[in-house]
Backbone as CSV, one residue per row, in Angstrom:
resi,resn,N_x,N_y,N_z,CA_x,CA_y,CA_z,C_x,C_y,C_z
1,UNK,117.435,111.957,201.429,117.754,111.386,200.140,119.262,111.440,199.904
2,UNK,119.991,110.363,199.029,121.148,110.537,198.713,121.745,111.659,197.860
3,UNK,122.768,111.951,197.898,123.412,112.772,197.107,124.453,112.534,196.463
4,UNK,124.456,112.996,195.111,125.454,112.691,194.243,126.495,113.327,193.549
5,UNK,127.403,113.508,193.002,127.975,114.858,192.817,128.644,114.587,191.275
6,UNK,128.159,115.721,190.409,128.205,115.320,189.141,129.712,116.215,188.656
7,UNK,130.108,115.370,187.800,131.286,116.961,187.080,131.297,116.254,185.632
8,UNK,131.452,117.428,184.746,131.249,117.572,183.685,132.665,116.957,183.133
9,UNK,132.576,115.967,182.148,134.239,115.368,181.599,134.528,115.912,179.951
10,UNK,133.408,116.177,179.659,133.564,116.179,177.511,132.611,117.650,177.614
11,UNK,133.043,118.060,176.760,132.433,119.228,176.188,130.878,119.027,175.757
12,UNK,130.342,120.449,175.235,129.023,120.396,174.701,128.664,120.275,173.256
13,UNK,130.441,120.791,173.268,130.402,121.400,171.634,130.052,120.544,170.803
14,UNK,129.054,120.697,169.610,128.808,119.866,168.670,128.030,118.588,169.291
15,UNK,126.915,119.066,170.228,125.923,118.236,171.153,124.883,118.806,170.361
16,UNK,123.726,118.210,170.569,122.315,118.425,170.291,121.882,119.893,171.681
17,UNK,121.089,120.510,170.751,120.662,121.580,171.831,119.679,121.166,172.671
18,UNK,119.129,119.772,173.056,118.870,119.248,174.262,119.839,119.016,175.390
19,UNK,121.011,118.411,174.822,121.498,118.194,175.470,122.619,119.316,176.507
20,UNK,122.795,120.154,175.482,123.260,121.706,176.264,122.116,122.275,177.312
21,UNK,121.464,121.753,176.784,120.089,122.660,178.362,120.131,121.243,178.767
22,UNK,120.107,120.594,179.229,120.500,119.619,180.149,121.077,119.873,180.520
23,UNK,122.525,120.137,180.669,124.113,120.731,181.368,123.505,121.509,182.217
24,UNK,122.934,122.518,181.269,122.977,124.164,182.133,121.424,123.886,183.002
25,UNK,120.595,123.006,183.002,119.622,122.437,183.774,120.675,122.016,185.461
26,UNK,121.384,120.805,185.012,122.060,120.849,186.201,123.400,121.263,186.871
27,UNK,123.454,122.655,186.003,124.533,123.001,186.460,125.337,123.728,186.293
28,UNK,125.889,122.655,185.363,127.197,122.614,184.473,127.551,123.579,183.657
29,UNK,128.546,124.870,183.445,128.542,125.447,182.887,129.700,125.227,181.798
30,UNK,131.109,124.884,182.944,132.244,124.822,181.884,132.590,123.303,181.915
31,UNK,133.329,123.000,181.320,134.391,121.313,181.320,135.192,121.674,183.085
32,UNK,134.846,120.258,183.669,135.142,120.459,184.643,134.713,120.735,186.022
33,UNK,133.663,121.160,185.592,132.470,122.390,186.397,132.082,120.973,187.572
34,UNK,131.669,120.835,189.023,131.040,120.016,189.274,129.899,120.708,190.410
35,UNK,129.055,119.691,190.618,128.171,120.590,190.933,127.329,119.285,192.117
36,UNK,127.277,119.345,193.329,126.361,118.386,194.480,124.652,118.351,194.585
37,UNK,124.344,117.357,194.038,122.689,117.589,194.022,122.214,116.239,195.001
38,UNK,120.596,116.559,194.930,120.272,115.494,195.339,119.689,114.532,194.554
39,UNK,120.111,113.190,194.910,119.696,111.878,194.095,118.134,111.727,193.613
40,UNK,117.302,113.173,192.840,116.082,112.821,193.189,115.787,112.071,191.808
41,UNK,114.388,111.403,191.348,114.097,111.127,189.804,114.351,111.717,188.846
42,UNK,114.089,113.391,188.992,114.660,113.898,188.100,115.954,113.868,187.415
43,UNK,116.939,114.382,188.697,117.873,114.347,188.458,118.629,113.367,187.560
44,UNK,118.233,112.377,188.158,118.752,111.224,187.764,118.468,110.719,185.900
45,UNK,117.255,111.206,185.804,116.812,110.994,184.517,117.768,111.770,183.398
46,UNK,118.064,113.284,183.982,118.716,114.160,183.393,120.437,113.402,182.859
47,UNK,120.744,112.956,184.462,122.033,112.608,184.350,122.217,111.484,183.252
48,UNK,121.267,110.263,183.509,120.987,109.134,181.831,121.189,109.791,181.037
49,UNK,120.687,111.050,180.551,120.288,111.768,178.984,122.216,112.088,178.787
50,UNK,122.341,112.550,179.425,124.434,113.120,179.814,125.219,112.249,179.911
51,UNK,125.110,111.120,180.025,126.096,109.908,181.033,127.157,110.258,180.417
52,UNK,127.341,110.296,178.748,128.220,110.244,178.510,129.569,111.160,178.421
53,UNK,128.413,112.619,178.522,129.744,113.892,179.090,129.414,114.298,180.479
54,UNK,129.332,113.171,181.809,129.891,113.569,183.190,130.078,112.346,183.274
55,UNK,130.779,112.706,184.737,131.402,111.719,185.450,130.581,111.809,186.780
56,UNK,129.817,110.825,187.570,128.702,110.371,188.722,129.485,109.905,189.728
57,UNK,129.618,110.034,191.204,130.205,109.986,192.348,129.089,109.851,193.132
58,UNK,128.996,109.124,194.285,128.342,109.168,195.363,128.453,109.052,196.635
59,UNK,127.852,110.423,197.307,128.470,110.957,198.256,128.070,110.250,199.735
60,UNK,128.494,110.404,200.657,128.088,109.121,201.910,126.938,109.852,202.514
Protein backbone atom coordinates (compact mmCIF):
# COMPACT_ATOMS: atom_id res chain seq x y z
CA UNK A 1 0.00 0.00 0.00
CA UNK A 2 1.03 3.60 -0.50
CA UNK A 3 2.35 5.81 1.97
CA UNK A 4 1.85 9.16 2.91
CA UNK A 5 3.43 11.45 5.22
CA UNK A 6 1.39 13.87 7.17
CA UNK A 7 2.74 17.10 9.21
CA UNK A 8 0.76 19.11 11.20
CA UNK A 9 0.60 23.13 9.81
CA UNK A 10 -2.18 25.06 12.33
CA UNK A 11 -2.64 24.41 15.75
CA UNK A 12 -5.44 22.58 17.77
CA UNK A 13 -6.11 25.34 19.83
CA UNK A 14 -9.66 26.40 19.86
CA UNK A 15 -10.60 23.04 17.63
CA UNK A 16 -13.49 20.89 18.52
CA UNK A 17 -12.42 17.99 20.87
CA UNK A 18 -12.93 15.63 17.92
CA UNK A 19 -10.80 17.03 16.20
CA UNK A 20 -7.79 17.05 18.85
CA UNK A 21 -8.21 13.16 19.14
CA UNK A 22 -7.92 12.99 15.60
CA UNK A 23 -4.31 14.63 15.73
CA UNK A 24 -3.29 12.55 18.61
CA UNK A 25 -5.12 9.41 16.69
CA UNK A 26 -2.53 10.00 14.00
CA UNK A 27 0.09 11.19 15.58
CA UNK A 28 0.45 14.51 15.81
CA UNK A 29 1.39 15.89 18.90
CA UNK A 30 2.99 19.40 18.40
CA UNK A 31 2.75 22.11 15.26
CA UNK A 32 5.06 20.73 13.02
CA UNK A 33 5.13 17.22 14.28
CA UNK A 34 5.13 14.85 11.06
CA UNK A 35 4.50 11.54 11.16
CA UNK A 36 4.74 8.43 7.85
CA UNK A 37 1.69 6.19 7.69
CA UNK A 38 0.14 4.02 5.48
CA UNK A 39 -2.40 5.19 2.81
CA UNK A 40 -5.05 2.89 4.40
CA UNK A 41 -9.18 3.96 4.50
CA UNK A 42 -8.86 4.86 7.66
CA UNK A 43 -6.32 6.90 7.60
CA UNK A 44 -7.35 8.68 4.99
CA UNK A 45 -10.81 9.37 6.35
CA UNK A 46 -9.08 10.80 9.49
CA UNK A 47 -6.83 12.98 7.36
CA UNK A 48 -10.45 14.57 5.40
CA UNK A 49 -11.76 15.30 9.05
CA UNK A 50 -7.95 17.53 9.50
CA UNK A 51 -7.26 18.68 5.93
CA UNK A 52 -7.33 21.79 7.09
CA UNK A 53 -4.57 21.74 9.98
CA UNK A 54 -1.96 19.30 7.94
CA UNK A 55 -0.19 19.38 5.17
CA UNK A 56 -0.40 15.59 2.84
CA UNK A 57 2.79 14.47 0.81
CA UNK A 58 3.17 11.35 -1.02
CA UNK A 59 5.79 9.20 -0.64
CA UNK A 60 7.19 6.99 -3.81
Amino acid sequence: MAKIKITQVKSAIDRPERQKLTLKALGLKKLNATKEVEATPQILGMVEKVQHLVKIEELA
